[in-house]
Every structure is written in structure tokens, then in C-alpha cells.
C-alpha positions as CSV (number, residue, x, y, z in Angstrom):
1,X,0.7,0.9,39.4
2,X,1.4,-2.8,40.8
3,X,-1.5,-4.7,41.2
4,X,-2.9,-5.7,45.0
5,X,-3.4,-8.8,46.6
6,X,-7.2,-7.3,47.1
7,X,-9.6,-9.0,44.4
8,X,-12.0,-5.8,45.1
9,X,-9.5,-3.1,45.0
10,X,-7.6,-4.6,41.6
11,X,-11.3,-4.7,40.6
12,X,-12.3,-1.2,41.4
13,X,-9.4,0.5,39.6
14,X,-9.3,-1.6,36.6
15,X,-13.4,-0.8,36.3
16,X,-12.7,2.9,36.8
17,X,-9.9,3.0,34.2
18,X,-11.9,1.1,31.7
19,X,-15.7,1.8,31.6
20,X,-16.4,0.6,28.6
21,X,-19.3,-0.8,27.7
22,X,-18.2,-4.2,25.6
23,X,-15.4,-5.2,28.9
24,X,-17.0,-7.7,30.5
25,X,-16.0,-8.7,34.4
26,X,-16.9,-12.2,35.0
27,X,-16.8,-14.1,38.1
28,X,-14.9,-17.7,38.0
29,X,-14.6,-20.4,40.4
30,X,-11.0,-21.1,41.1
31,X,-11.2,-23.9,44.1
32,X,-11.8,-22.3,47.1
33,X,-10.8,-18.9,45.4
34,X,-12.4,-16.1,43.8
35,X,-11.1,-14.5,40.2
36,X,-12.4,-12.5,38.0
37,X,-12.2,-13.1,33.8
38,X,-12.2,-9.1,32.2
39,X,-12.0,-9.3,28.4
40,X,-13.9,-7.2,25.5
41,X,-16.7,-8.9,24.4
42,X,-16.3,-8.0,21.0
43,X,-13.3,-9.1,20.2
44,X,-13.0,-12.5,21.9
45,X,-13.6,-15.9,21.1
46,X,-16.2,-17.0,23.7
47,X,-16.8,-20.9,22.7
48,X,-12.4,-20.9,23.4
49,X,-12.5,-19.1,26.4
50,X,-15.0,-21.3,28.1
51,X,-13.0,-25.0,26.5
52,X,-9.8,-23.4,27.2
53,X,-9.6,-21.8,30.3
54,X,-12.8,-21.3,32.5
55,X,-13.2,-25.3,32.5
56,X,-9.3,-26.2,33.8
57,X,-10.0,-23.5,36.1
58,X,-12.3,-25.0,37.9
59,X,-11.2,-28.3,38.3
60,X,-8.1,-26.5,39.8
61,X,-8.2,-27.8,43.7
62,X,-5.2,-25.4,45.1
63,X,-4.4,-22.3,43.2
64,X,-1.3,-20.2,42.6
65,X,0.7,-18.5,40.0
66,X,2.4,-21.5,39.0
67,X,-1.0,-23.6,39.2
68,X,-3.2,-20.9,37.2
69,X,-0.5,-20.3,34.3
70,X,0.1,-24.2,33.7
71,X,-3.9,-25.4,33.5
72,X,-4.7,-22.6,31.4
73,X,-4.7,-24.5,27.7
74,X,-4.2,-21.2,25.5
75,X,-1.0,-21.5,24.0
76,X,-0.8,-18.1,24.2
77,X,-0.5,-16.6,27.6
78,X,1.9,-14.5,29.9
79,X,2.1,-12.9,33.4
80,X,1.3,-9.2,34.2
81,X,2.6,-6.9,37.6
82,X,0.9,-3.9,36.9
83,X,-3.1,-2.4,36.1
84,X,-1.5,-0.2,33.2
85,X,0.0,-3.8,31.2
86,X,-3.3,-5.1,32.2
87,X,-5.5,-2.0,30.2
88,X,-3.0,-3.1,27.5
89,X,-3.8,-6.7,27.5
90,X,-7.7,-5.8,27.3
91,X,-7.3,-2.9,24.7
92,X,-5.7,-5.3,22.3
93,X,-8.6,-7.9,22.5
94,X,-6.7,-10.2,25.1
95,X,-8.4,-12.0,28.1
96,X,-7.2,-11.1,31.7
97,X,-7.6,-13.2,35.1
98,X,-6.8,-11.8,38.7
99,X,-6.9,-13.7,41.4
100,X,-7.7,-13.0,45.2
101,X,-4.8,-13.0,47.5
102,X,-2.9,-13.2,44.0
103,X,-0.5,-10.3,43.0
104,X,-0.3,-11.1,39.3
105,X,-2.4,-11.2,36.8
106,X,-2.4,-13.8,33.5
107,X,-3.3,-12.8,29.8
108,X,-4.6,-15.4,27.5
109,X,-4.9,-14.9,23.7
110,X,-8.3,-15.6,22.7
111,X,-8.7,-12.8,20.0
112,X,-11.1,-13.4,17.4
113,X,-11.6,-10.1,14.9
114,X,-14.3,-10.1,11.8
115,X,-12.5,-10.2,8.9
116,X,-12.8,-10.3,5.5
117,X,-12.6,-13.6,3.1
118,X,-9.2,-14.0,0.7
119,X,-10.8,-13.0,-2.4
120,X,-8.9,-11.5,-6.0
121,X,-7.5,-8.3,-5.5
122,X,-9.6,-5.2,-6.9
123,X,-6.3,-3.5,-8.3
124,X,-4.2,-6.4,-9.5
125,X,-6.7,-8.6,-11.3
126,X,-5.4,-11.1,-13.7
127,X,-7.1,-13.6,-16.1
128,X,-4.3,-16.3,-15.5
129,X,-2.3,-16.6,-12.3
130,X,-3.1,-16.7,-8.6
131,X,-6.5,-14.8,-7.5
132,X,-5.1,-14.6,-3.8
133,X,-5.1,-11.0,-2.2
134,X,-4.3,-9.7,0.6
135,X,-6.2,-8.8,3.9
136,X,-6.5,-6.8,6.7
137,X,-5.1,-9.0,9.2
138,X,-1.5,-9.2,9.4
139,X,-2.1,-13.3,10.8
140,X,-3.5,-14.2,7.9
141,X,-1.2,-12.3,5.1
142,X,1.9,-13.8,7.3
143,X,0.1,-17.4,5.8
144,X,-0.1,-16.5,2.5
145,X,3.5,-15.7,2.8
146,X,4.7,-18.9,4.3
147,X,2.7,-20.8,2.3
148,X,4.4,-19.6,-0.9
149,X,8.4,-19.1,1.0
150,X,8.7,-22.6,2.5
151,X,12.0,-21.5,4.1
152,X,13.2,-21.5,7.4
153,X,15.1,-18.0,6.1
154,X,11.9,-16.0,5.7
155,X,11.7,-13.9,8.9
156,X,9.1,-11.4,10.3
157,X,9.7,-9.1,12.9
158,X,7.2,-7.3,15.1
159,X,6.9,-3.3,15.7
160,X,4.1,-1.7,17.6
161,X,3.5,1.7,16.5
162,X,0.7,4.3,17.2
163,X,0.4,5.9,21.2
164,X,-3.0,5.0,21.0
165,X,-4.0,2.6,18.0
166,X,-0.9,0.2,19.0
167,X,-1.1,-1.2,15.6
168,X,1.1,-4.3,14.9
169,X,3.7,-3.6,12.1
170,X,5.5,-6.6,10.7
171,X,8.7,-6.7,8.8
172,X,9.3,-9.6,6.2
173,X,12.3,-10.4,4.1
174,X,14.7,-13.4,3.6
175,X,17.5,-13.3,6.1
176,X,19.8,-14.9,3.8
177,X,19.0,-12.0,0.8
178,X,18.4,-9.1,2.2
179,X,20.5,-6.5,3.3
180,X,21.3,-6.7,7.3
181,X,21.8,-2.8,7.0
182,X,18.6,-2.1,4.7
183,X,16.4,-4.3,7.7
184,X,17.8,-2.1,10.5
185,X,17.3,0.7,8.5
186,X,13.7,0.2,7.9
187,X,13.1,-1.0,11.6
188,X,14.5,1.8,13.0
189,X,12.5,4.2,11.2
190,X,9.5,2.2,12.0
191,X,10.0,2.3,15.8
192,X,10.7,6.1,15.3
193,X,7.0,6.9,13.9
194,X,5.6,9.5,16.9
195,X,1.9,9.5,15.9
196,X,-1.5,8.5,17.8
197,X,-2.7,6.0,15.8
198,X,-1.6,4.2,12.6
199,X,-5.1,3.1,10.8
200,X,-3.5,2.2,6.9
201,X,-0.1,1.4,5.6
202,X,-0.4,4.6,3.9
203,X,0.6,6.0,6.9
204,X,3.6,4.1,7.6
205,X,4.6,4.8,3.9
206,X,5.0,8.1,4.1
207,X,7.4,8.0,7.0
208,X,9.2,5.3,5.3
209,X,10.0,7.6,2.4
210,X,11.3,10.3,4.8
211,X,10.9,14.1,5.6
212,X,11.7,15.5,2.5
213,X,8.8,15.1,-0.2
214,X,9.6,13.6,-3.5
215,X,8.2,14.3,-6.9
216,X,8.1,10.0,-7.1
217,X,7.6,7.9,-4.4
218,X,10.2,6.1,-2.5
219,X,7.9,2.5,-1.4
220,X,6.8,0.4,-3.8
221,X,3.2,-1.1,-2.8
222,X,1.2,-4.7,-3.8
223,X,-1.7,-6.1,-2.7
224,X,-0.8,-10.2,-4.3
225,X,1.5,-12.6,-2.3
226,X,2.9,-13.6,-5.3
227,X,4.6,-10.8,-6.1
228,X,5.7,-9.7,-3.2
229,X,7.3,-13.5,-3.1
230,X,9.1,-12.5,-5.9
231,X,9.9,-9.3,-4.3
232,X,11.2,-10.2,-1.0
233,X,13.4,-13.8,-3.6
234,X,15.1,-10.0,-4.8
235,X,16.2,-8.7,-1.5
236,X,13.5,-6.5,-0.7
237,X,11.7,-6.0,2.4
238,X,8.1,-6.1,2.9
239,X,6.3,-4.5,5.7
240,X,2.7,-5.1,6.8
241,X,0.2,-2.6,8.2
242,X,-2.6,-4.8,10.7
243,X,-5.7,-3.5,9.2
244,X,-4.1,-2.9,5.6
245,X,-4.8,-5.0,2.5
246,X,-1.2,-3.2,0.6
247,X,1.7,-4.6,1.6
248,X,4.7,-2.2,1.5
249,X,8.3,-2.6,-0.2
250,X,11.7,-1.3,0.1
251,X,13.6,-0.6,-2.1
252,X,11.5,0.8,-5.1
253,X,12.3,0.6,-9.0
254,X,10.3,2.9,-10.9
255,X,10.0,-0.2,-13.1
256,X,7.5,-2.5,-11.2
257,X,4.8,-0.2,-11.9
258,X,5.2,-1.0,-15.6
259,X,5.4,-5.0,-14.8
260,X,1.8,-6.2,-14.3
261,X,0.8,-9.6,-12.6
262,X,-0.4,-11.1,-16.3
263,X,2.9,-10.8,-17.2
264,X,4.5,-13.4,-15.9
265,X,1.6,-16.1,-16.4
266,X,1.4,-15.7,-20.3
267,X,4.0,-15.4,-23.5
268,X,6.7,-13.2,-22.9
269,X,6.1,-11.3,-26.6
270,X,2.7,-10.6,-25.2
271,X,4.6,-8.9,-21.8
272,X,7.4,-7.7,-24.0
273,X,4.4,-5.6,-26.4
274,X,1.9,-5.0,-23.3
275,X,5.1,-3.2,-21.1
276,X,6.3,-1.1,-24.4
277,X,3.0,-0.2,-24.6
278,X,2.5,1.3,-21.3
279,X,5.8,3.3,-21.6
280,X,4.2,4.9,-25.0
281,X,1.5,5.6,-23.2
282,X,3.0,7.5,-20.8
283,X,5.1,9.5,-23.1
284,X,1.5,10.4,-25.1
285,X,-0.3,11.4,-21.6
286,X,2.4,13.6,-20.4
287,X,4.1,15.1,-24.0
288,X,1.5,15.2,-26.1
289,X,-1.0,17.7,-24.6
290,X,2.3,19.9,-23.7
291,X,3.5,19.6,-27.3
292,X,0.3,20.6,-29.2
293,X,-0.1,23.4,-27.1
294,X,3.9,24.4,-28.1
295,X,3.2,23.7,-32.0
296,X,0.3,26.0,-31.8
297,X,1.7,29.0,-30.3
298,X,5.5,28.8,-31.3
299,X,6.0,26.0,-34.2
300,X,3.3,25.6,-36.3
301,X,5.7,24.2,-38.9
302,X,5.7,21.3,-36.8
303,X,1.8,20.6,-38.1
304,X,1.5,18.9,-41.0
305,X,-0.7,21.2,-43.5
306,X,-3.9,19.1,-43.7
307,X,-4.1,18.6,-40.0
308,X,-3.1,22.5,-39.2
309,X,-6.1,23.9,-41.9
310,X,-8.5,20.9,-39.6
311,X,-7.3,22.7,-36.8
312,X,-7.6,26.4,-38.1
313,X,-11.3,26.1,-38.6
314,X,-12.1,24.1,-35.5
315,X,-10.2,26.9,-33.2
316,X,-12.2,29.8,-35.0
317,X,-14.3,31.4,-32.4
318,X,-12.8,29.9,-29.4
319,X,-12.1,33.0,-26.9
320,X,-9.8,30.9,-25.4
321,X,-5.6,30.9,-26.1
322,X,-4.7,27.2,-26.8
323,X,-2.8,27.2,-23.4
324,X,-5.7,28.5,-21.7
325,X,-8.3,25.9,-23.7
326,X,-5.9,22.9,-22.9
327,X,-5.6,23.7,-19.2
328,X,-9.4,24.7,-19.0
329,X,-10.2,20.9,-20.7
330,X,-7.8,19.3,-18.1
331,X,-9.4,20.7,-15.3
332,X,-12.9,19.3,-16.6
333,X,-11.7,15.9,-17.5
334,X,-9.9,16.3,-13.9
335,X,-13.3,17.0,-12.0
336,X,-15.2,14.5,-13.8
337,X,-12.8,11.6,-13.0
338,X,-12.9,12.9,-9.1
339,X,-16.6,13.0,-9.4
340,X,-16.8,9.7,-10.8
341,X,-14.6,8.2,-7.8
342,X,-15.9,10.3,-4.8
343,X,-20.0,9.1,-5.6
344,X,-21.5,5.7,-5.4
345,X,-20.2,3.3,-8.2
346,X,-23.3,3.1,-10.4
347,X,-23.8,7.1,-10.0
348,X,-19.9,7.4,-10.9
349,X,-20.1,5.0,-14.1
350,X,-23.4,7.4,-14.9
351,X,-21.7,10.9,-14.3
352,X,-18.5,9.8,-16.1
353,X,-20.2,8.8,-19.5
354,X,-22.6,11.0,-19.3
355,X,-20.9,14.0,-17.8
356,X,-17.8,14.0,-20.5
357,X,-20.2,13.5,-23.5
358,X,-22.6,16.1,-23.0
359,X,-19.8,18.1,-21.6
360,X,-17.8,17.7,-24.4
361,X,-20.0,17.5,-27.0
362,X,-22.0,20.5,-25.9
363,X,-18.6,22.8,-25.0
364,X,-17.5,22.2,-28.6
365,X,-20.9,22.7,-30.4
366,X,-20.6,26.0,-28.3
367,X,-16.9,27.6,-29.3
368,X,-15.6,27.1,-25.8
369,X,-13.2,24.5,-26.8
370,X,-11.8,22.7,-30.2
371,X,-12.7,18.9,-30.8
372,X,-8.6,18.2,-31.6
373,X,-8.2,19.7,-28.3
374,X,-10.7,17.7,-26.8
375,X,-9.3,14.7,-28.9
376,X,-6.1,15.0,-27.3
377,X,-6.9,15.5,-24.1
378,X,-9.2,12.4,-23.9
379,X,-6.4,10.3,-24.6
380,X,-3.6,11.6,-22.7
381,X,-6.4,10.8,-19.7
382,X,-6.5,7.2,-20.8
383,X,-3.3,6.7,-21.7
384,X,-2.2,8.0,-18.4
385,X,-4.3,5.0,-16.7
386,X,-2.3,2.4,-18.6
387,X,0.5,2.6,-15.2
388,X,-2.5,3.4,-12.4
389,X,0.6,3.2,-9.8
390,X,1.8,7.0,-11.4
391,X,-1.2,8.3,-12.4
392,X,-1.2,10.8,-9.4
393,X,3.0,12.2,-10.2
394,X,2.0,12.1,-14.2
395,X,-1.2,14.2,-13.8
396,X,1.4,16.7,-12.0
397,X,4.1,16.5,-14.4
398,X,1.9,16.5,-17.3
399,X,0.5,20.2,-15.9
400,X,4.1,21.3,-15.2
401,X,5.5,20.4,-19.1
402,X,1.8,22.5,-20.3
403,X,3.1,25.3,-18.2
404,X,6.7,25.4,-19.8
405,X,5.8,24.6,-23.5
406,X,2.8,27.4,-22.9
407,X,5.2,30.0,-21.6
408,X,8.5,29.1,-23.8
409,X,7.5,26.3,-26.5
410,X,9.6,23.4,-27.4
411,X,12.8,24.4,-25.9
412,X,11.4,24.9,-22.4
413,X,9.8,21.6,-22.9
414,X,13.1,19.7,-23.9
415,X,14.6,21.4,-20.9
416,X,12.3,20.3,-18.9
417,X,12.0,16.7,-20.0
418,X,16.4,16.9,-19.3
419,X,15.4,18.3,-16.3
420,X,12.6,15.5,-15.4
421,X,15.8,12.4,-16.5
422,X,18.3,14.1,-15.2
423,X,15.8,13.9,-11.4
424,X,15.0,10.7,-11.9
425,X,18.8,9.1,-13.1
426,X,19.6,10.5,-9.6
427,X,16.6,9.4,-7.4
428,X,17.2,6.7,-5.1
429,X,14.9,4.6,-2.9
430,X,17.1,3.4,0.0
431,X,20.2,3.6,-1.7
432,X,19.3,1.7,-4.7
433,X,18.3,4.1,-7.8
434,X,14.9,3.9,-9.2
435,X,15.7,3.6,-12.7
436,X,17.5,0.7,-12.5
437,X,18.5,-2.0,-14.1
438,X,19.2,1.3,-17.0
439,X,20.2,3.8,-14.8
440,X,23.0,2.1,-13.7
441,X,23.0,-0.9,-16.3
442,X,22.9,-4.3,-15.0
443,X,22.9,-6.5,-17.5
444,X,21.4,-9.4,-16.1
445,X,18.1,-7.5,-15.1
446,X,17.3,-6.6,-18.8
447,X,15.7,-10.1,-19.4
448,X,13.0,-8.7,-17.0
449,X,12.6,-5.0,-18.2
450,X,10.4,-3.5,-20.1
451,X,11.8,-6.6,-23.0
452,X,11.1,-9.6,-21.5
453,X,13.0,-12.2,-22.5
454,X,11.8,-16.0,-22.9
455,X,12.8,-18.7,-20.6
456,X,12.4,-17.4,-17.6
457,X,9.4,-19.5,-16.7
458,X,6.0,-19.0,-15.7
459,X,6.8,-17.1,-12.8
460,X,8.9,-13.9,-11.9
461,X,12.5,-15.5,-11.2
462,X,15.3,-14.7,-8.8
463,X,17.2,-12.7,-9.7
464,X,21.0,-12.3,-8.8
465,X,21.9,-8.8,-9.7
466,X,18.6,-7.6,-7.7
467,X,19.9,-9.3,-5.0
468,X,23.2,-7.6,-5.4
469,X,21.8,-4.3,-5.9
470,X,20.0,-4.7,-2.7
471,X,22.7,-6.2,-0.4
472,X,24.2,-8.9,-1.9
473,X,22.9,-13.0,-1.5
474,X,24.7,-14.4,0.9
């Protein structure tokens, strides 16, 4: 609907459309001319409003379009024809001004949201290295980003998605890096997303990764502007959710969720035995529960003697079969570590401790389970939290390789670990495969793979064959 040259009727629509409490409508001076200010009290910044654009008003001595767009001082302001761009303008926190006898209207920028102080990230904490962390305002993590990419190649690009949120989703990568056909690719999909509202970059990540669900994800995720520096120096693009701390990446390797920010601000042997560790880890917390369960039932030759006669009197009087006893402990360390993240932090710590030692003491004191069972699974839980970024697929793959070596034993459970490689050599994340730089090889990757090698500095470096791998550096 185009606005009027009436001051009351713009007035009376525009206050029947929005009848919110927090709009204001107030009265301004303009010469011999009466306007109206309508902005949302909440989210504007008053003490700019008044230096900025209610005091130039009034010294105004003739008004018209030309005159009330050049004496406003905001450096951010436009016109508007219609009431619906006007709703717009106020839902997103802008300031408005019509005019009598005036058949436009004039936004102003003035925004001024609550937000929370650059502090170290709770997920990414590091003892040497930057403590800088993301926030929820896609201004301020633009800054961090420019402040660390001094170059006039590093681009953002601007998508509003959401019918109703209108959330602000920003694209960053280095024009001269990245892929022109991966950026298109990942802007069109973002202009695609049909949903009300868009409140986390969780939701954007799941469209990114497509229709089809995947075992592993597709997006890699970060909440430091350091890494994702080093990211987008690799060819990647980065894509920022307003009201989201996690910044999202394209493509994914499922190696970055073995690389940890301490890595690259401390000896590369340290990295080098702190990455092969995690990749143990994960081969205890999804194999080992799967292959005690398979020696017990089908290869008990596999046991060395003194360890199967320590397990042959701990399992006497258990009613349960070891697959049965092994998937009834999951479950409980399972509930316990949901428990402890649903409640309040100091009633988690409390329910955690206490919950799996009287649980578990008091379960294997009464026959229900074996303490090697209870052994093992206790650390394929905390090995499993070495790579927090997988825990979620490994707790599903770890219940899928019990099931196999349960049913069929340690054949089933080879074929399924082919099965698992075999999935995962063929996976890709925007065409670039996940296991890379070893699935295919490229060579010069392996100085930062789960080896690290030394001189590569303090930081993550550029690197060439990334680049390559991801479009090619131009």
C-alpha cells in the first residue's frame, strides 16, 4: 500500500498494523511542518536519535524529500513508498519519519541491541593463543574478522532469511581463494531456506547439508576468529547466523575436529602426540565395548587366560547376556550424562559423580552387571569426549558395531568397520571428500594432519593444496 500525502491517515494505518506496545509515535517539529518519528523503543539508540536527527530537523526552515534526507546525520538512511517497507523498517529496529503533505517516508539506522561482551569461548578454550570468541551479533564477529584478514579480498555478502524472524545471514570468504562456484552454491541454498524464522545457525546448518540425512555431518562449525581465519586463508566459506555465537564452514574435513586451537600455539610433538591420541581414543570408545562383547560370546581365545578367569568369576550371577549387560550399562552412563547436561550446573556436577558411583558401585555389589564391564564402558564414555565435535555420530556408531559383534562376532564387526571406511572414503562435503588430505592423498596437507610437522609457525598456515582442493587460488 503507497503511503498518503495525509500525516493522519499514514498515521492511522501504520498504528493499526503495528500495536505494539514498545513503537513509539513521536511528534517532531519540522519548520512549519508536522512529522512524526515511529521507532521501537527497545531497540533504538535514543541519545543518537535526538544528536542525529530530531536536532537538524528542526533547524530545517523549508522541508522536502531532498531537504529531510540530506540534514539527517545518520549515515545510514534510505527512502520508503510504501506502509508494508515501513512495518519492515520498524520490525528490524530502524527509525521511521513521515512527513505531512510528504509521500515518502525516510529510515534512519539507529539500532542499538544488548549484547554480550567478547569473552573466551566455552567450547574452544586454550591456555596459549587468542581468548577472542564469537557473539551473537553478526556486526561485531564481521570485526573480529577484519581485524585479523586485513585484505581488501575478504568479502561478506548479505542474505535475509526467515518469513517472519528476517534474520541477517552473512557469507564470508576470500574472493581471491575461494571457489566462485562453491560461493554461489552456498548462496543459493541460503536464499532457498522457506521457514518462519531462523533463531541459531543450527538451523541454517542443516539446510546447508541438504535433504538427504548423513551418518556425519556435511558443515564444519567454530566459535574462534582465529580459526576460521585460517579456514576461510584455505578456501572455505564461512557463514554467520545474527544471533549465533558458531560460525559455519563449507567445505568440511572430518579432520578439523581432531585439530584443537592449542595446537597451533605450542610444540608441534605435543600436537603430533595430543591428535594421535584422540584418534586412539576414538578407536577405544567405538571398538572396544563392541569387541569385548564379540570375545565373550564367540572368541574367547581372544582373552588372555588371567584376564578371562578375572572375568569368569566377576560375570557369575549376572542374569544378564554380555550383549544385554553392555547395552543395559550404556543406556545408564547415557542417561546420567543427559541428566547431568539438562539440570543446573552444580546439580549436574552432583548427579554425574554421585549418580555413576553409587550406580555403579551398587549395580555390581548387586550381580546386575560385572566391574570389567563397567570398566570398559567408563572409558569408551571418556574416551569418546576426547573429539566433542563427534561425540553425538560415535555414540550411534558405537551402538550399531555392539549390535553386529552381539549378533555375529568379529566378522560382522570387521564388516562393518569395511562398511563404516568404505562410507566415509566416499563422503563428500560440497564436492571435496571428508577424509582428505588421505582419502585422496595430498601430500602437501600431511604436514598438518594428524602428524604435525615443525616449521610451520605459531599459527595454522595457508595452505596451497586446500586451496586447490577447494577451487583453486587464483
Amino acid at each position: 500500500m503507497k503511503l498518503s500525502s495525509s500525516l493522519t491517515e499514514n498515521l492511522k494505518e501504520l498504528k493499526k498494523a503495528m500495536p505494539s506496545s514498545d513503537i513509539r509515535f513521536t511528534k517532531v517539529e519540522l519548520g512549519k511542518t508536522r512529522g512524526v518519528l515511529i521507532f521501537s523503543e527497545a531497540v533504538t539508540d535514543k541519545k543518537s536519535l535526538g544528536d542525529l536527527i530530531v536536532k537538524p530537523l528542526k533547524e530545517l526552515k523549508s522541508v522536502s524529500e531532498e531537504t529531510l534526507l540530506s540534514s539527517a546525520l545518520s549515515p545510514d538512511k534510505k527512502t520508503l513508498d510504501g506502509l508494508t517497507e515501513i512495518e519492515e523498517e520498524i520490525a528490524s529496529g530502524n527509525t521511521v519519519l513521515i512527513a505531512d503533505g510528504i509521500k515518502k517516508a525516510f529510515s534512519f539506522g539507529l539500532k542499538k541491541y544488548e549484547q554480550r561482551a567478547i569473552t573466551e569461548p566455552p567450547t574452544s578454550t586454550v591456555i596459549k593463543g587468542p581468548r577472542e570468541g564469537f557473539v551473537e551479533s553478526v556486526p561485531v564477529n564481521i570485526s573480529l574478522m577484519r581485524r585479523r584478514i586485513k585484505s581488501p579480498d575478504l568479502t561478506f555478502t548479505s542474505v535475509t532469511v526467515g518469513d517472519l524472524s528476517k534474520t541477517p545471514v552473512v557469507l564470508c570468504y576470500l574472493k581471491s581463494v575461494a571457489d566462485p562456484t562453491l560461493v554461489e552454491t552456498v548462496k543459493d541454498k541460503l536464499s532457498n531456506i522457506k521457514m518462519d524464522a531462523v533463531l541459531d545457525s543450527s538451523y541454517v546448518s542443516k539446510r546447508l547439508s541438504g535433504e538427504s540425512e548423513s551418518l556425519f555431518k556435511k558443515v564444519g562449525n567454530t566459535e574462534k576468529p582465529d580459526i576460521l581465519a585460517a579456514k576461510i586463508l584455505e578456501g572455505r566459506v564461512a557463514v554467520f547466523v545474527d544471533g549465533s555465537p558458531i560460525a559455519l564452514t563449507v567445505p568440511y574435513l572430518l579432520i578439523e575436529d581432531f585439530q584443537s586451537p592449542s595446537d597451533y600455539y605450542g610444540s608441534p610433538y605435543s600436537a603430533t602426540f595430543s591428535r594421535v591420541l584422540r584418534l586412539i581414543s576414538v578407536f577405544i570408545s567405538v571398538l572396544l565395548p563392541a569387541l569385548f562383547v564379540s570375545a565373550e560370546l564367540f572368541h574367547l581365545q581372544l582373552i588372555p587366560l588371567a584376564f578371562l578367569l578375572t572375568i569368569e568369576n566377576s560375570i557369575k550371577g549376572i542374569p544378564l547376556s554380555p550383549s544385554y549387560e553392555m547395552f543395559f550399562t550404556l543406556l545408564i552412563f547415557e542417561i546420567l550424562n543427559e541428566a547431568s547436561v539438562r539440570m543446573p550446573r552444580y546439580v549436574g556436577m552432583v548427579v554425574s559423580i554421585v549418580g555413576a558411583l553409587v550406580l555403579g558401585e551398587t549395580a555390581v555389589n548387586a550381580g546386575i552387571i560385572s566391574a570389567p564391564t563397567l570398566m570398559i564402558v567408563a572409558l569408551s564414555g571418556i574416551c569418546l569426549y576426547t573429539v566433542p565435535e563427534l561425540e553425538q555420530t560415535l555414540s550411534f556408531v558405537r551402538l550399531v558395531f555392539l549390535i553386529v559383534a552381539g549378533s555375529i562376532g568379529c566378522y560382522g564387526l570387521l564388516v562393518a568397520v569395511g562398511v563404516l571406511t568404505v562410507y566415509l572414503i566416499t563422503f563428500e562435503s560440497y564436492g571435496a571428500p571428508v577424509c582428505a588430505p588421505y582419502s585422496p592423498l595430498v601430500k602437501k596437507d600431511l604436514r598438518d594432519g594428524f602428524v604435525k610437522r615443525s616449521g610451520d609457525g605459531t599459527s595454522r598456515p595457508l595452505s596451497i593444496a586446500k586451496a586447490k582442493l577447494f577451487g583453486g587460488r587464483k
